[in-house]
Residue frames as a rotation matrix with the C-alpha (Angstrom) as fourth column:
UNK 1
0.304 0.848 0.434 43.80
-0.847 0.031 0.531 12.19
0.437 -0.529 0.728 -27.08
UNK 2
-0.706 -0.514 0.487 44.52
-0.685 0.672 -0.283 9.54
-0.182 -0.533 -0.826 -24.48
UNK 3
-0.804 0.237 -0.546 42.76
-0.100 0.850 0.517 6.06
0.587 0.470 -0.659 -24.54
UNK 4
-0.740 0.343 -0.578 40.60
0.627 0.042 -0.778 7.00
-0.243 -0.939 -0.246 -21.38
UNK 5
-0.803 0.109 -0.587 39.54
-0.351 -0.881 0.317 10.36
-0.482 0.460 0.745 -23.02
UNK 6
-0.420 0.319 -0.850 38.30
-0.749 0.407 0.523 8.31
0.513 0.856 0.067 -26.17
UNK 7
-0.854 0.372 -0.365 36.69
0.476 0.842 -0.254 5.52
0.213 -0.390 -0.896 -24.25
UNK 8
-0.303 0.881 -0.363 34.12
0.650 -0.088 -0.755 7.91
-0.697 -0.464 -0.546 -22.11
UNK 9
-0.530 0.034 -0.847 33.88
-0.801 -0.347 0.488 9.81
-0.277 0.937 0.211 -25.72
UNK 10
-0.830 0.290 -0.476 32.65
-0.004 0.851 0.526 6.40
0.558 0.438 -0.705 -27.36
UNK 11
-0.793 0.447 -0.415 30.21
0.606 0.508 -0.612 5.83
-0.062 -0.736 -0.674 -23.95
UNK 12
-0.590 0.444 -0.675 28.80
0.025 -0.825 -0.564 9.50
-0.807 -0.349 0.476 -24.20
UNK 13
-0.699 -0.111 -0.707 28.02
-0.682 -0.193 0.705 8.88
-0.214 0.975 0.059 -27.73
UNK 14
-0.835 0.417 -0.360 26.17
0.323 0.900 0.292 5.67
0.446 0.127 -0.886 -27.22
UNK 15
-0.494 0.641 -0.588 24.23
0.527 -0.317 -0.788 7.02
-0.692 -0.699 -0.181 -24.17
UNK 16
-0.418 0.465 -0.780 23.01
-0.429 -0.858 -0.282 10.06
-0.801 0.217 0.558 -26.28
UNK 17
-0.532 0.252 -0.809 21.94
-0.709 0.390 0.587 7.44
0.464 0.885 -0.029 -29.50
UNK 18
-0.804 0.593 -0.047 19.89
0.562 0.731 -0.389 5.04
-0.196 -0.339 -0.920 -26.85
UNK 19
-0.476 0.858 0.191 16.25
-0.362 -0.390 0.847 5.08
0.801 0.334 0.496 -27.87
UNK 20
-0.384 0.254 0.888 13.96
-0.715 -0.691 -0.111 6.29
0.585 -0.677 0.447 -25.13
UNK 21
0.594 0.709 -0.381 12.18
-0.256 0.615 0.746 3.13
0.763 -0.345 0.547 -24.37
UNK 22
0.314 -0.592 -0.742 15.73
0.733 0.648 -0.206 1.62
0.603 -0.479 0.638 -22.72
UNK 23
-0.556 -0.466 0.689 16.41
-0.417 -0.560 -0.716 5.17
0.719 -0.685 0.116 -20.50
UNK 24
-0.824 0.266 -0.501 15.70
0.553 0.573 -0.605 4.54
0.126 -0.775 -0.619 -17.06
UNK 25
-0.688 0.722 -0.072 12.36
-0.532 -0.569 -0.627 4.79
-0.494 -0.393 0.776 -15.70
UNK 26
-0.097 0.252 -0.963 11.33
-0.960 -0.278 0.025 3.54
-0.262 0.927 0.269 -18.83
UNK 27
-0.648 -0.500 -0.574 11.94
-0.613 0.790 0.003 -0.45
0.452 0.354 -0.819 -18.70
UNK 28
0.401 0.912 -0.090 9.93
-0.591 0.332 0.735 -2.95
0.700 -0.242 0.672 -18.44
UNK 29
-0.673 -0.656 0.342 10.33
-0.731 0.520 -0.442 -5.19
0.112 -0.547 -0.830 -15.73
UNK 30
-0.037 0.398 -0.917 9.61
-0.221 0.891 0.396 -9.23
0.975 0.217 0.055 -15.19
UNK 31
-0.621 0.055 -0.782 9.12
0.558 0.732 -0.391 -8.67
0.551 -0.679 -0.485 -11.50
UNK 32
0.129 0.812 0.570 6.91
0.320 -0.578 0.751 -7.58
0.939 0.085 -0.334 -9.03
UNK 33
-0.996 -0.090 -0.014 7.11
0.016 -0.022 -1.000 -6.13
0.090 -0.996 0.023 -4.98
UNK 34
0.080 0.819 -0.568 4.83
0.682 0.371 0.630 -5.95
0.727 -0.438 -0.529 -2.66
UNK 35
-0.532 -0.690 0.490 4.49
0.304 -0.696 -0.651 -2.81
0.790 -0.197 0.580 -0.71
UNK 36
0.185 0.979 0.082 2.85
0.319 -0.139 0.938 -0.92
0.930 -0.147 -0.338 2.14
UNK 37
-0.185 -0.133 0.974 2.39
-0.735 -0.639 -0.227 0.89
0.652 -0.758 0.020 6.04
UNK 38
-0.395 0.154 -0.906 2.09
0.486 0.871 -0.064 -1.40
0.779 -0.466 -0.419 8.92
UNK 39
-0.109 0.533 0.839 -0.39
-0.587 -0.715 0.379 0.79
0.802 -0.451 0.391 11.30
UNK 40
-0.739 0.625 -0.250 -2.34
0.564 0.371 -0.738 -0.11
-0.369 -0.686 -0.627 15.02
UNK 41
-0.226 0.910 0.347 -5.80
0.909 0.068 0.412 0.84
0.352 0.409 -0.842 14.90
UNK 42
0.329 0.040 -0.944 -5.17
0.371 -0.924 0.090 4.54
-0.869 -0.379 -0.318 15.79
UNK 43
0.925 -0.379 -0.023 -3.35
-0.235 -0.525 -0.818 5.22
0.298 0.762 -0.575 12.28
UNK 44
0.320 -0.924 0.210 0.18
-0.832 -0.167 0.529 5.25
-0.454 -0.344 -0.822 14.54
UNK 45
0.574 -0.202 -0.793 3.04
-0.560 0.610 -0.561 3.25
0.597 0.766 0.237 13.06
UNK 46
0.913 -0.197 0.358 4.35
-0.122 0.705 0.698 0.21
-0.389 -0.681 0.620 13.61
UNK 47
0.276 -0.892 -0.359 8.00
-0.847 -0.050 -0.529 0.47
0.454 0.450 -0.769 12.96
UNK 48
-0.625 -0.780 -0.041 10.00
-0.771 0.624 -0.124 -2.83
0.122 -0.046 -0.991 13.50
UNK 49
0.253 0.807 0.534 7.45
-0.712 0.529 -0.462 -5.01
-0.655 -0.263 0.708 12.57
UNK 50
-0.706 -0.524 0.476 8.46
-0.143 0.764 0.629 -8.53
-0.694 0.376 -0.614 10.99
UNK 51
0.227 0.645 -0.730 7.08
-0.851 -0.233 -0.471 -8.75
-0.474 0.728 0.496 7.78
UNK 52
-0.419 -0.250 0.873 6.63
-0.141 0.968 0.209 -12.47
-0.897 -0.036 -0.441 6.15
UNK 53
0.339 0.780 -0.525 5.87
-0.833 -0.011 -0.554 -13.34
-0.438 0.625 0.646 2.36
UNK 54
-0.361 -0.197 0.911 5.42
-0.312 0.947 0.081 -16.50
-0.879 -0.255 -0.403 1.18
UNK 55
-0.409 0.268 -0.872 5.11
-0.846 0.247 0.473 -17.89
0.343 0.931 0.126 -2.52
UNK 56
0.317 0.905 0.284 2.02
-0.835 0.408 -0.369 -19.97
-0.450 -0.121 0.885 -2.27
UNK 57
0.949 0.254 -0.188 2.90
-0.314 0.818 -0.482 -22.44
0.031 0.516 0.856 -4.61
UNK 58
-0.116 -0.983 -0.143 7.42
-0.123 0.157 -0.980 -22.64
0.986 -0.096 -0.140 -4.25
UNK 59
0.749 0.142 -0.648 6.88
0.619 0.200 0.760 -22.11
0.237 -0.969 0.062 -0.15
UNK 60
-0.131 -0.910 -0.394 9.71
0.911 0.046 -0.410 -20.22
0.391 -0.413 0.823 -0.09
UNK 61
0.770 0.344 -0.537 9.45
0.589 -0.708 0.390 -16.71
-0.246 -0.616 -0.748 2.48
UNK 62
-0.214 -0.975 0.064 11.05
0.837 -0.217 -0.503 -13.97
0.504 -0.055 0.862 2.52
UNK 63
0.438 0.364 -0.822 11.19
0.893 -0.282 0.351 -11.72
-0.104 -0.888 -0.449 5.45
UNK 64
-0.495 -0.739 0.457 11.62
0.478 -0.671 -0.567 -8.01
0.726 -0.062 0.685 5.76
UNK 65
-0.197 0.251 -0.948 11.24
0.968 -0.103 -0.228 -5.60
-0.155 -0.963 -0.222 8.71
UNK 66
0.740 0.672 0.029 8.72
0.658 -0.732 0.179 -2.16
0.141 -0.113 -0.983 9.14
UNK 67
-0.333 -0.782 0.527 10.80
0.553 -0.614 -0.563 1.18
0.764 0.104 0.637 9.08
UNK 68
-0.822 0.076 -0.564 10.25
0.449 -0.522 -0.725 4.00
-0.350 -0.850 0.395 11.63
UNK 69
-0.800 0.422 -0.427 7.56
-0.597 -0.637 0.488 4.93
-0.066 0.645 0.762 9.47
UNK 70
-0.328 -0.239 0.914 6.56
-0.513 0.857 0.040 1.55
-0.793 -0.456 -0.404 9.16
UNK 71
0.640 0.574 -0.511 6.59
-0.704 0.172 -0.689 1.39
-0.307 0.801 0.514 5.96
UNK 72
0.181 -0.709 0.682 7.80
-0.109 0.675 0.730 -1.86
-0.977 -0.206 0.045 4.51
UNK 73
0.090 0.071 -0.993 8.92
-0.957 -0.269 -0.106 -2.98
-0.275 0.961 0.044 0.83
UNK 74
-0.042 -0.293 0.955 9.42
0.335 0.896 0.290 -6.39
-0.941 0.333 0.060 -0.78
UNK 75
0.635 0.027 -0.772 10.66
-0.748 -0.228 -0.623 -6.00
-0.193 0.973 -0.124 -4.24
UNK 76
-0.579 -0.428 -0.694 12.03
-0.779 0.541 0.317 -8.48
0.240 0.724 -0.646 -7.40
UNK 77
-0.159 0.484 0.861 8.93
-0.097 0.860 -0.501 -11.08
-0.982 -0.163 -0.090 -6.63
UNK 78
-0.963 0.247 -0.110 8.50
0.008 0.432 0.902 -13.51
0.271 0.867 -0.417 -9.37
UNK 79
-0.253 0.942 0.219 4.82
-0.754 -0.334 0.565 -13.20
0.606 -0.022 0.795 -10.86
UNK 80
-0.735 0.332 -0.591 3.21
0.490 0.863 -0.123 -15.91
0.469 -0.380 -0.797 -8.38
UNK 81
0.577 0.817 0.025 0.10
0.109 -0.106 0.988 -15.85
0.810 -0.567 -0.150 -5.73
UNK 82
-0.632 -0.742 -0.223 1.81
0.087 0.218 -0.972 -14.92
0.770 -0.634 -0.074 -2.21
UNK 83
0.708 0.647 -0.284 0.39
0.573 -0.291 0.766 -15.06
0.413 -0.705 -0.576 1.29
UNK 84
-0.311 -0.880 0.358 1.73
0.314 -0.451 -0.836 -12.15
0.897 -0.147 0.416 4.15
UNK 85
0.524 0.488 -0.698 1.96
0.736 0.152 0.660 -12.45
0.428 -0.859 -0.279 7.68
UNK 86
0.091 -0.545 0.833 2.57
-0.107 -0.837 -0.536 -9.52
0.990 -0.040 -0.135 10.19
UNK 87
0.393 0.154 -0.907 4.02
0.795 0.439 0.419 -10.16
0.463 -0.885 0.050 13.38
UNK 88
-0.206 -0.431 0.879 4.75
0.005 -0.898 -0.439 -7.39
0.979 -0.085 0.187 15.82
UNK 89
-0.681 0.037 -0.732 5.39
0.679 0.407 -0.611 -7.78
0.275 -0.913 -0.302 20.11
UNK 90
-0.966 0.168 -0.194 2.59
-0.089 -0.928 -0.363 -6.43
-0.241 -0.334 0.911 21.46
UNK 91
-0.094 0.867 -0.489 -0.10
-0.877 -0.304 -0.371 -6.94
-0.471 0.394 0.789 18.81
UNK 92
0.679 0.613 0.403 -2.06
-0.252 0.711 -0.657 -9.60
-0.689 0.345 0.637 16.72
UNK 93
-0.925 -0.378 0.041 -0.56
0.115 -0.176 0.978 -10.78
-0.362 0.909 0.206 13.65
UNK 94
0.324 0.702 -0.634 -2.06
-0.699 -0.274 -0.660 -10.24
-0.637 0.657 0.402 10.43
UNK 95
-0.660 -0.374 0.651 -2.27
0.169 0.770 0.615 -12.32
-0.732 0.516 -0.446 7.77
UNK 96
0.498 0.695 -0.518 -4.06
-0.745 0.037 -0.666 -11.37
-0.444 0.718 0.537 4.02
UNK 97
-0.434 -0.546 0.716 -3.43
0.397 0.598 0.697 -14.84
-0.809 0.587 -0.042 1.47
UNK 98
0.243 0.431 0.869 -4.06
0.782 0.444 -0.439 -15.00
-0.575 0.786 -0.229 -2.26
UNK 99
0.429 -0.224 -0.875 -2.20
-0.537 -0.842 -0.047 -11.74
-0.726 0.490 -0.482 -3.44
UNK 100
0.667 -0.390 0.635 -1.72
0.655 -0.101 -0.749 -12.02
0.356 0.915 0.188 -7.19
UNK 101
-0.016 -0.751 -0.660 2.06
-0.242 -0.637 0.732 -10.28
-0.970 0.171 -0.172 -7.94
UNK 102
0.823 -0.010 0.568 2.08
0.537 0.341 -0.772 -9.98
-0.186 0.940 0.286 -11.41
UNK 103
-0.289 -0.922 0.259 5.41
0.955 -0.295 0.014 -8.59
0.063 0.251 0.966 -13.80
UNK 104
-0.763 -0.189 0.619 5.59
0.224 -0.974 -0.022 -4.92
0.607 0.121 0.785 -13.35
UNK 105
0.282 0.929 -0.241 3.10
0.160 0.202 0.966 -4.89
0.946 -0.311 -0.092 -10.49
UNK 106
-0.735 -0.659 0.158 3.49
0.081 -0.317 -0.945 -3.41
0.673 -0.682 0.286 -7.12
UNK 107
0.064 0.996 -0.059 0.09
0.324 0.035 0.945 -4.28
0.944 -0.080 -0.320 -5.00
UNK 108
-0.439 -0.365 0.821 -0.03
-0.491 -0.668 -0.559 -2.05
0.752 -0.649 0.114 -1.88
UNK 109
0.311 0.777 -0.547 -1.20
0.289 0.471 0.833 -3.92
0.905 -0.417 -0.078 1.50
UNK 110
-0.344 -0.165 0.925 -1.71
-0.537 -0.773 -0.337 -1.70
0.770 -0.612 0.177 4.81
UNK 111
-0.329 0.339 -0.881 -1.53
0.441 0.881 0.174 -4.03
0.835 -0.331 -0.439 7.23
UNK 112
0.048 0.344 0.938 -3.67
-0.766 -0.590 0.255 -2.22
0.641 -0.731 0.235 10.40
UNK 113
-0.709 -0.185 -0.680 -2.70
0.229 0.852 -0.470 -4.65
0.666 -0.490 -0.562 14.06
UNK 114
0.525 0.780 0.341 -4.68
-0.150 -0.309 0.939 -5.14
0.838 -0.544 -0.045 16.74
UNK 115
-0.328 -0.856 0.401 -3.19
-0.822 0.049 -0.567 -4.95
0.466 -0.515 -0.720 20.34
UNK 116
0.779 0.627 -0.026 -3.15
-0.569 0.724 0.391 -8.37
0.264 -0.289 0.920 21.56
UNK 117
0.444 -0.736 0.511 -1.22
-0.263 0.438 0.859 -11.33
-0.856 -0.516 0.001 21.68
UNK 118
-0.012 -0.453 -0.891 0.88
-0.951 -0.269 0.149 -12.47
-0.307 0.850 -0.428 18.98
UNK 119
-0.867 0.117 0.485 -0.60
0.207 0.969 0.138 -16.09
-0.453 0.220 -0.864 19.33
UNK 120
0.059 0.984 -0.169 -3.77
0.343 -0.179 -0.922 -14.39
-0.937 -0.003 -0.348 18.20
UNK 121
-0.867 -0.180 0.465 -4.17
0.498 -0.296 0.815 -13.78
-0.009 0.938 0.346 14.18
UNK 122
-0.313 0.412 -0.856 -5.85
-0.112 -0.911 -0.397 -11.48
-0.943 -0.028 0.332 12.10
UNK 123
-0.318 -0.421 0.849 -6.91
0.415 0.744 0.524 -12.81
-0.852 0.519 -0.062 9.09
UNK 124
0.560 0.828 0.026 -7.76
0.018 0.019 -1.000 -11.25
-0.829 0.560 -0.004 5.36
UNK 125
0.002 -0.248 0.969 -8.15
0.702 0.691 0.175 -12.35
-0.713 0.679 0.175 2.16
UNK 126
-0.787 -0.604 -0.122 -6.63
0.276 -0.522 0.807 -11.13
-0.551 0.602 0.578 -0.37
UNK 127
-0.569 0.606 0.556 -10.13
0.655 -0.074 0.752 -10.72
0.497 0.792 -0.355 -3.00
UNK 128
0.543 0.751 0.376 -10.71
0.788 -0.610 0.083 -8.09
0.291 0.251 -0.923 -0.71
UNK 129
-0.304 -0.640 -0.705 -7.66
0.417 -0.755 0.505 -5.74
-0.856 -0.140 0.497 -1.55
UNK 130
0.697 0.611 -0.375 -8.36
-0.118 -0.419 -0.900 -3.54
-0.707 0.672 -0.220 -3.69
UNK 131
0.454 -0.200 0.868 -7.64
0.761 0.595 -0.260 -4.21
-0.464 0.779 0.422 -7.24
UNK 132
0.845 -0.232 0.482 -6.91
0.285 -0.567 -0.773 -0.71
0.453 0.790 -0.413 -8.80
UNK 133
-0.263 -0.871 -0.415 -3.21
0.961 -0.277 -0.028 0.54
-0.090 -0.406 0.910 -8.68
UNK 134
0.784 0.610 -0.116 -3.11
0.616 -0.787 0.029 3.76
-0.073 -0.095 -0.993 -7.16
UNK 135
0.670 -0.615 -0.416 0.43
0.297 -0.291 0.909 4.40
-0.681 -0.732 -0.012 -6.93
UNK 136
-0.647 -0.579 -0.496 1.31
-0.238 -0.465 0.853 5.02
-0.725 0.670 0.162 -10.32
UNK 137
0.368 0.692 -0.621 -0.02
-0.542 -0.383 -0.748 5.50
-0.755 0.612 0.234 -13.86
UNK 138
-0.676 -0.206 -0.707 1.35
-0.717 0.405 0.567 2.53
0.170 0.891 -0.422 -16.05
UNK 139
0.773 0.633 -0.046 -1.18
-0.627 0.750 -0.212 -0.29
-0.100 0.193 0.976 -17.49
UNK 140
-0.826 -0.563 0.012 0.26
-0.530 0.785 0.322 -4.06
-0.190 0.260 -0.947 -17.93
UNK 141
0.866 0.497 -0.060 -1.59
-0.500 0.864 -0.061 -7.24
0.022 0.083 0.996 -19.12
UNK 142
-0.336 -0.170 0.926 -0.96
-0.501 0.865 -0.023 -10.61
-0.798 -0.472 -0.376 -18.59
UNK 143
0.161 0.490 -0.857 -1.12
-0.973 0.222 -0.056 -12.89
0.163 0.843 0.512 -20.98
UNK 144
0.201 -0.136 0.970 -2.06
-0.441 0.872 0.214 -16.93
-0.875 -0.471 0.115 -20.07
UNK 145
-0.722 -0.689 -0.063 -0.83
-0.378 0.316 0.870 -19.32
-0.579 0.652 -0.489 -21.95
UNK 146
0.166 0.873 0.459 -4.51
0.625 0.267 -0.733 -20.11
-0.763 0.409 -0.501 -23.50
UNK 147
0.854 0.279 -0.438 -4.18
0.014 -0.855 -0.518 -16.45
-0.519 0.436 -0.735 -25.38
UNK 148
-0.165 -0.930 -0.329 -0.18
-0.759 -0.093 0.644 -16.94
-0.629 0.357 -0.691 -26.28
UNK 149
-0.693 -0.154 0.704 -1.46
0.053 0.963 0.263 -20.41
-0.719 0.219 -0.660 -27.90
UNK 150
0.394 0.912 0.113 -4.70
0.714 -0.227 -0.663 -19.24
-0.579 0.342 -0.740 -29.45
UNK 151
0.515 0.008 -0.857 -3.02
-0.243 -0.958 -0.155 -15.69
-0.822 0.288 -0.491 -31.17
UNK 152
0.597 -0.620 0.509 -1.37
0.802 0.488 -0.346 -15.89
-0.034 0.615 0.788 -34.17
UNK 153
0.521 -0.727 -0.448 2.19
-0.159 -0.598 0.786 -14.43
-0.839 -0.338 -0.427 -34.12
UNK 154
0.925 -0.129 -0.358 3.60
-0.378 -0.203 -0.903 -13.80
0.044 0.971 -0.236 -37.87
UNK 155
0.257 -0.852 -0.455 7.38
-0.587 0.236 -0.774 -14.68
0.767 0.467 -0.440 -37.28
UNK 156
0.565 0.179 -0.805 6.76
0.651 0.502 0.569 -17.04
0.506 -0.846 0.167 -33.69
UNK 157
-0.484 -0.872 0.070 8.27
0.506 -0.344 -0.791 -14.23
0.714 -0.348 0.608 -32.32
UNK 158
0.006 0.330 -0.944 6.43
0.962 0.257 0.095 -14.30
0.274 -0.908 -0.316 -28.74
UNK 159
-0.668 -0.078 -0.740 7.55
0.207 -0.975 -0.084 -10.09
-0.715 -0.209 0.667 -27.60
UNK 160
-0.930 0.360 0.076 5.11
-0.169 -0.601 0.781 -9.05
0.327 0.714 0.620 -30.97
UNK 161
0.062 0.881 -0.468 2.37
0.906 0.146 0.396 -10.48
0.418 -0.449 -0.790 -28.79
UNK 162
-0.444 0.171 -0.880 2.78
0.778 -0.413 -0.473 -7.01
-0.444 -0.894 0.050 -27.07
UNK 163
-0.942 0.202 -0.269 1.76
-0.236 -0.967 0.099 -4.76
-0.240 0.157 0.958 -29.82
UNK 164
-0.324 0.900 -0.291 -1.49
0.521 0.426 0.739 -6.34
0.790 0.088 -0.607 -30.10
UNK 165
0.116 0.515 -0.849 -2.60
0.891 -0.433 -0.141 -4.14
-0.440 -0.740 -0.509 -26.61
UNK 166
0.780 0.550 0.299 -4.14
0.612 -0.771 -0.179 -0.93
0.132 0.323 -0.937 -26.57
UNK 167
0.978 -0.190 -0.086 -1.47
-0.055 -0.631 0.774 1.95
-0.202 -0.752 -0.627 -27.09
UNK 168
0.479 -0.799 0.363 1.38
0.371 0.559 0.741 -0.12
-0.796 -0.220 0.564 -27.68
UNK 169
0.913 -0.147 -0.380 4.29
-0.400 -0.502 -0.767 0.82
-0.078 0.852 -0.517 -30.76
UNK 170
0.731 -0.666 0.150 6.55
0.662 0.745 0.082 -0.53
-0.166 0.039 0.985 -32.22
UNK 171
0.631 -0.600 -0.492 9.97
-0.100 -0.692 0.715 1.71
-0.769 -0.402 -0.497 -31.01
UNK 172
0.821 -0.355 -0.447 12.36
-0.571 -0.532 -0.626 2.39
-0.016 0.769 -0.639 -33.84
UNK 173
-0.366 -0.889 0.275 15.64
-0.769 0.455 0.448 0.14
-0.523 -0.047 -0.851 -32.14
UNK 174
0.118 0.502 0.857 12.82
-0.171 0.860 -0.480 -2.73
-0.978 -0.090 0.187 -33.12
UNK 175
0.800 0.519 -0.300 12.15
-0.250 -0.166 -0.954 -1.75
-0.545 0.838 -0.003 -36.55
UNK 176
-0.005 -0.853 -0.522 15.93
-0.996 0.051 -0.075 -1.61
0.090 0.520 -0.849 -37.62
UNK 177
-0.224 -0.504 0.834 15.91
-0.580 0.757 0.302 -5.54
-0.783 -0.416 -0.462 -36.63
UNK 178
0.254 0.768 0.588 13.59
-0.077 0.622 -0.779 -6.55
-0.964 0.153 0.217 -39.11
């Protein structure tokens, strides 16, 4: 057997002995996006529309632009409060503040323009998007740092704060650590 052979031998072997939590699909994740259609008030999309999000409390933006669809994404936001402005030639902007991104969180917002100028805004607030995720079927919680201080954690070991939620288990790779 050559040394190549035996190498993706060794890899195939691992792959097939990973425990399910770490296949893909499957991972948790410590960011969040921000997703969603950019419409006019017929339904029709707005495709090359300038999409702006802003981290309320850092300041820092980051800009992406509406597809032919006009659907846009922002993904890998840290958990924070953001605000998002839509500008597009032609029409109002929009602007919703106070979106909550939280870890593993993906809040949908459909901005709808009006035709106007683009010195003219559109403003709403975020506490009325809607709250329930529709786009998929996993649960997360948040824990503040009141509840991480307040719980008691048996070995200070800060990740065992997750089997305390409804559901949760502790996955076999865990168990062998202990």
């Amino acid at each position: 057997m050559n040394k190549s052979f035996r190498t993706a031998l060794a890899l195939a072997s691992f792959c097939l002995r990973e425990p399910s939590a770490y296949r893909a699909g499957q991972r948790q994740s410590v960011y969040g996006s921000l997703f969603g259609t950019v419409s006019d008030k017929t339904g029709a999309a707005v495709s090359g529309a300038t999409v702006n999000i802003k981290d309320e409390a850092k300041g820092t933006v980051v800009t992406v632009t509406s597809n032919a669809s006009g659907d846009y994404t922002v993904p890998h936001l840290i958990p924070d409060v953001y605000d998002l402005k839509v500008t597009a030639k032609g029409f109002k902007s929009f602007e919703a503040k106070g979106i909550s991104v939280e870890a593993d969180t993906a809040p949908r917002i459909d901005p709808t323009l009006d035709v106007g100028g683009s010195s003219e805004t559109v403003e709403v607030n975020a506490d009325t998007q809607p709250q329930l995720k529709t786009e998929s079927t996993d649960v997360s919680t948040v824990f503040d740092q009141q509840q991480v201080a307040s719980l008691p954690v048996g070995d200070q070991n800060f990740t065992n704060l997750q089997l305390l939620l409804p559901g949760a288990q502790l996955l076999g790779l865990v168990a062998r650590g202990r």
